[in-house]
N, C-alpha and C positions, 0 to 999 in steps of 0.2 A: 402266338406267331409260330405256323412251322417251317423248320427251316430243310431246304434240301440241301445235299452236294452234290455236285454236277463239277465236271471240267473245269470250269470256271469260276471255282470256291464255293462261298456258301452263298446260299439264295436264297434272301427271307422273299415269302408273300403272303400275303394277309392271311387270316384263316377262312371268314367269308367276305359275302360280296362287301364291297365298298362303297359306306353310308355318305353321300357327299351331295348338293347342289350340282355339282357340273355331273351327277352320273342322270340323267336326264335322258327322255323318250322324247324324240318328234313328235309322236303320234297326242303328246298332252301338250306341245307348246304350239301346233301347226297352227289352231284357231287364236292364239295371245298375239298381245302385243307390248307382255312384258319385258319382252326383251329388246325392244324396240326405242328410240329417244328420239324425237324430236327438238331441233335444236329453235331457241325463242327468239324475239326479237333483242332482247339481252345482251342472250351470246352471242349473237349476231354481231352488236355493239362492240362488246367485247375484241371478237374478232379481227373487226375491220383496228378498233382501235390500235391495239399488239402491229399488226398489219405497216399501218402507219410509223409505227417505231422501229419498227427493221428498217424502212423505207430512210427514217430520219438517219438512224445509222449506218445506211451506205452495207449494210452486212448480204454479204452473197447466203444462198438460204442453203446450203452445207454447212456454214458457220453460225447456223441460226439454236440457240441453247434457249433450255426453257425461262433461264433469266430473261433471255434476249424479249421474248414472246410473255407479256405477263396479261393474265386472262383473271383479273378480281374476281367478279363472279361465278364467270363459268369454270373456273380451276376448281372448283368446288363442285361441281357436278360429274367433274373430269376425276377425283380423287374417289367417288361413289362408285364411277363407273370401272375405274383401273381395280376396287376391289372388288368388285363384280367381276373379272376377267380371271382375278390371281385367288377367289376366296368363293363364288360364287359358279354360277352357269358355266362360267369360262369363254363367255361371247357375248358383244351385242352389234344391234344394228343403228347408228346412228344417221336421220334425214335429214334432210334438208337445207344442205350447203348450197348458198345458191352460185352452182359452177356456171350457171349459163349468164349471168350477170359478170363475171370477170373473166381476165385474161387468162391465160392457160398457167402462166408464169404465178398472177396472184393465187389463181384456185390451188397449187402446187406450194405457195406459202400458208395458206390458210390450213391444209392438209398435212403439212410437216409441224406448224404449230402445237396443233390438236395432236400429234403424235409425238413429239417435246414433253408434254405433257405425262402422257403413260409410259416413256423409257425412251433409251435413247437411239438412235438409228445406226443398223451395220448394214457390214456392204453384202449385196446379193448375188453376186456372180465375178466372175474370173476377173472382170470388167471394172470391179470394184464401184458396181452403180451403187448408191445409198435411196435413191429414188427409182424404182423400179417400174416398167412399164409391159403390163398385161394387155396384148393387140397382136393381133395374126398378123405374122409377116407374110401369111405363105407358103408354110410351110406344113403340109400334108405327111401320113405316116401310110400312103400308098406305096406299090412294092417301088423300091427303087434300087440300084447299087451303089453297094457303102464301100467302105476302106478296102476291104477285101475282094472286090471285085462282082459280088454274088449279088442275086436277087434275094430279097428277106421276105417273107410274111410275116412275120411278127411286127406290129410297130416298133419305127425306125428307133423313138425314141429309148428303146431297152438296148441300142447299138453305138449309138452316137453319143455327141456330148452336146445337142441342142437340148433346151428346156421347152416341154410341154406347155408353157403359157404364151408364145409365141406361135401357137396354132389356134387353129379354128376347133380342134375335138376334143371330144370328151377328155377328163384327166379322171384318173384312177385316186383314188383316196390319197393319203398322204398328211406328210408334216413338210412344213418348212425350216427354214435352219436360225431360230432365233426364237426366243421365249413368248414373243407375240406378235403377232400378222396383222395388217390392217390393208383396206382396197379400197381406195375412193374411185367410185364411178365419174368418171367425166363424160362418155358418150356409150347408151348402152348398144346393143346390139338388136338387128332386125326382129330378131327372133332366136329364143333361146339363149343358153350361154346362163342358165339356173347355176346359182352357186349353192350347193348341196354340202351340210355340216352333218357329222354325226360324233356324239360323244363316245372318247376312246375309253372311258368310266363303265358307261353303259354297257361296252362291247366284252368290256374285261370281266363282267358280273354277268353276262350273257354266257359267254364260253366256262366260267365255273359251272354257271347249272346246266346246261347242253354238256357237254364235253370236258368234265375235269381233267379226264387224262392229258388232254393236250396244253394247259393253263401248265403247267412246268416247262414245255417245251418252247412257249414263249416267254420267260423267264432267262432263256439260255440267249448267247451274242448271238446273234448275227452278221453277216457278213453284208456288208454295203457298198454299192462302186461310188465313188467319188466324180464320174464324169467326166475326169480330167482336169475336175479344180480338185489341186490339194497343195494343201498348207504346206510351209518350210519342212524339210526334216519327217514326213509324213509318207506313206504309201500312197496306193491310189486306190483304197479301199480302206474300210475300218469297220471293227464288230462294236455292235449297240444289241442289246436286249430291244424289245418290244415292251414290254413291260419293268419293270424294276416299280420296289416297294422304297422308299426312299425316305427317313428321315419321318416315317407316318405318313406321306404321300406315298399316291402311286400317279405318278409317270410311263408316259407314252411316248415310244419312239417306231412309226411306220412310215414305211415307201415302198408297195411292193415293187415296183419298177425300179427301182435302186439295190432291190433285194435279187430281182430276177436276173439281172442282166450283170452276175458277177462271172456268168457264163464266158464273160470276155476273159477272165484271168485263170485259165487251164491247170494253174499250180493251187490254187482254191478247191476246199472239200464242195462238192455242188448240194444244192437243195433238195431232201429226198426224204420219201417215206413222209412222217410225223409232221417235219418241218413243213412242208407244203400243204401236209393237211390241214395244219393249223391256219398260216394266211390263207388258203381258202375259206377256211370260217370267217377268217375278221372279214374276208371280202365280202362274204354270203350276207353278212350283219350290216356289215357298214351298207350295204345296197338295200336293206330290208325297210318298205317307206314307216315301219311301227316306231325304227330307229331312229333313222336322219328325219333334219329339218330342210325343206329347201323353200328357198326365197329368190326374188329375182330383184338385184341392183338396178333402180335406178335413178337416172341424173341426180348426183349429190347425194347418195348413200354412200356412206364409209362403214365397212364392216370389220370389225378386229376381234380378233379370236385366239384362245392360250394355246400353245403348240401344245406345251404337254399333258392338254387332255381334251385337245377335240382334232379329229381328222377331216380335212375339206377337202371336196372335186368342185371339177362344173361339168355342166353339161355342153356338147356340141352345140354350136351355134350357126347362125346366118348373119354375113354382116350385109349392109346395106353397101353400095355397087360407087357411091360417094366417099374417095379417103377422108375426108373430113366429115363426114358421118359415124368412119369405120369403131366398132367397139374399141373401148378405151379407158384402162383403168391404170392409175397410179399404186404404184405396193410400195409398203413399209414393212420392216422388219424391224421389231425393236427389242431390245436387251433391258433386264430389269436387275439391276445388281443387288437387289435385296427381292429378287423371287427365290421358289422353294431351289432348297438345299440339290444339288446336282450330282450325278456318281463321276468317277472316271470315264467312266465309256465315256461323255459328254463333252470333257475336258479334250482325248483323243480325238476325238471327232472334228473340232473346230480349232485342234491345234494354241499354241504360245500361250496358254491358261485364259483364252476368251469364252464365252457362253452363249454366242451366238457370232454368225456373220461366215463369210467365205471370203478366205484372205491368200491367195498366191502369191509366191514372188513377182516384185514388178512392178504389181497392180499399185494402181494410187484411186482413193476416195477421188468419189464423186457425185453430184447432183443434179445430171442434164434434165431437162424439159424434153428430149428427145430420147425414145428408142434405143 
């Protein structure tokens, strides 16, 4: 192990690449379908049955616990698959929830179940949603005037405090804020809207052989906007590594648009030289098709993926001209209190010694079926 010093104490990182299942190429899993599950008529059983016993107990599905939801057989598929996520690949794709046979409300119990299962759910936004919903409100990153009165070319979203999954375009790589992601499709989309995965393993053992000089400089914090959610007691920004070697893991923490657009707070050292050379690399990687996987949700894929070692986009889409047609995905975020060992930067970032979730003053949990 060598260790540097830097600003910010000492900074182990491995010596070479990183031997691991989730350090993984696209380009060998694009033709598989090991990563893929289809769900039996079983679990299906299972399912509907758990279903029925919320139902019996009158429980609102924010108050739904994995005791609440008990899945005999298929919990046992679910405990393969959660080490799959936290020991393995770090993702899979699970079919064929049949959303179009139930109500929106059941397909959203069936979906929180199955996510009970691998951890438990935080809240995603200022909103304090626990059930999150990915569907264009509308909202376009053409030039428009913001706070300040000016016209922008840059997307809006590196200005504002709206979230990129509320549009129709493309999103730029990324993590989300909790130890595991999952997205059940309910209504895909006209065309387009590929959910495109790349492992952040892959990238970090890419950039050692391309470009060692720069693998310290992602090692160093970062600086990150908070968007205007932040925790008690908290700034409106907070530095995270990109990398950190942790415990014999390595952990990944990126958002270049979180990174970019710290531009908002003029008392911040800005981005420059090495530093930007570097996320230019992960961008250049993470876009490279040798690396990412990309797949297209639909009806009744749920796809859940480890934050701390894969990065997801999607692709721009087309939705269909029918709001009851319009693209439509449910998100979870879920917390694994016996996942890998976490630094401070982590603890910082999500505020009151939680591990994942976005918690403001105010906010109070919640579970709508709506937006």
């Amino acid at each position: 192990m060598k260790t540097l010093r830097e600003k910010s104490g000492e900074v182990r990182m491995p010596e070479g690449p990183v031997d691991s299942p989730a350090a993984w190429m696209g380009r060998d899993l694009a033709g598989s379908t090991a990563w893929q599950y289809r769900v039996d008529g079983a679990d299906l059983a299972d399912l509907e049955a758990a279903m029925a016993s919320v139902r019996r107990k009158g429980l609102k599905l924010i108050d739904v616990r994995r005791e609440d939801f008990p899945l005999p057989r298929f919990s046992r598929k679910l405990v393969e698959l959660r080490h799959e996520l936290r020991e393995g690949r770090g993702f899979f794709l699970m079919r064929g929830l049949p959303v179009d046979h139930h109500a929106k409300e059941e397909a959203a119990l069936l979906y929180w179940g199955i996510g009970v299962h691998l951890g438990y759910p935080v809240s995603q936004n200022a909103r304090g949603q626990m059930l999150g919903h990915v569907i264009d409100l509308g909202i376009s990153s053409d030039k428009r005037k913001l706070s300040d009165g000016k016209q922008h070319d840059a997307p809006f979203f590196l200005h504002t405090k709206i979230r990129g999954y509320n549009s129709n375009e493309r999103l730029t790589y990324h993590v989300d804020f909790a130890d595991l992601i999952g997205l059940l499709c309910l209504h895909p989309s006209r065309s387009g809207g590929e959910s495109v995965i790349v492992s952040s393993i892959a990238i970090h053992n890419e950039v050692m052989r391309r470009r060692p000089d720069l693998l310290p400089v992602l090692y160093e914090p970062f600086y990150m906007d908070r968007r205007g959610e932040v925790p008690a007691g908290k700034r409106p920004y907070f530095q995270i590594p990109i990398f950190q070697w942790v415990a014999g893991k390595l952990l990944s923490y990126y958002s270049g648009g979180h990174m970019r657009s710290i531009t908002n707070f003029p008392e911040l050292p800005q981005l420059e030289g090495k530093q930007l050379e570097a996320m230019q690399l992960i961008d250049d990687l993470a876009n490279d098709p040798d690396l990412h996987l990309q797949m297209v949700l639909e009806q009744g894929d749920m796809q859940f993926i480890n934050n701390h070692t894969v990065l997801h986009s999607r692709m721009g889409f087309e939705d269909y001209p029918e709001p009851e047609r319009k693209r439509h995905l449910l998100r979870l975020w879920l917390v694994t209190p016996d996942g890998p060992e976490l630094s401070e930067w982590y603890y910082e970032r999500y505020g009151a010694g939680r591990r994942g979730g976005i918690y403001v003053p105010g906010a109070s949990e919640v579970a709508s079926l709506e937006p």
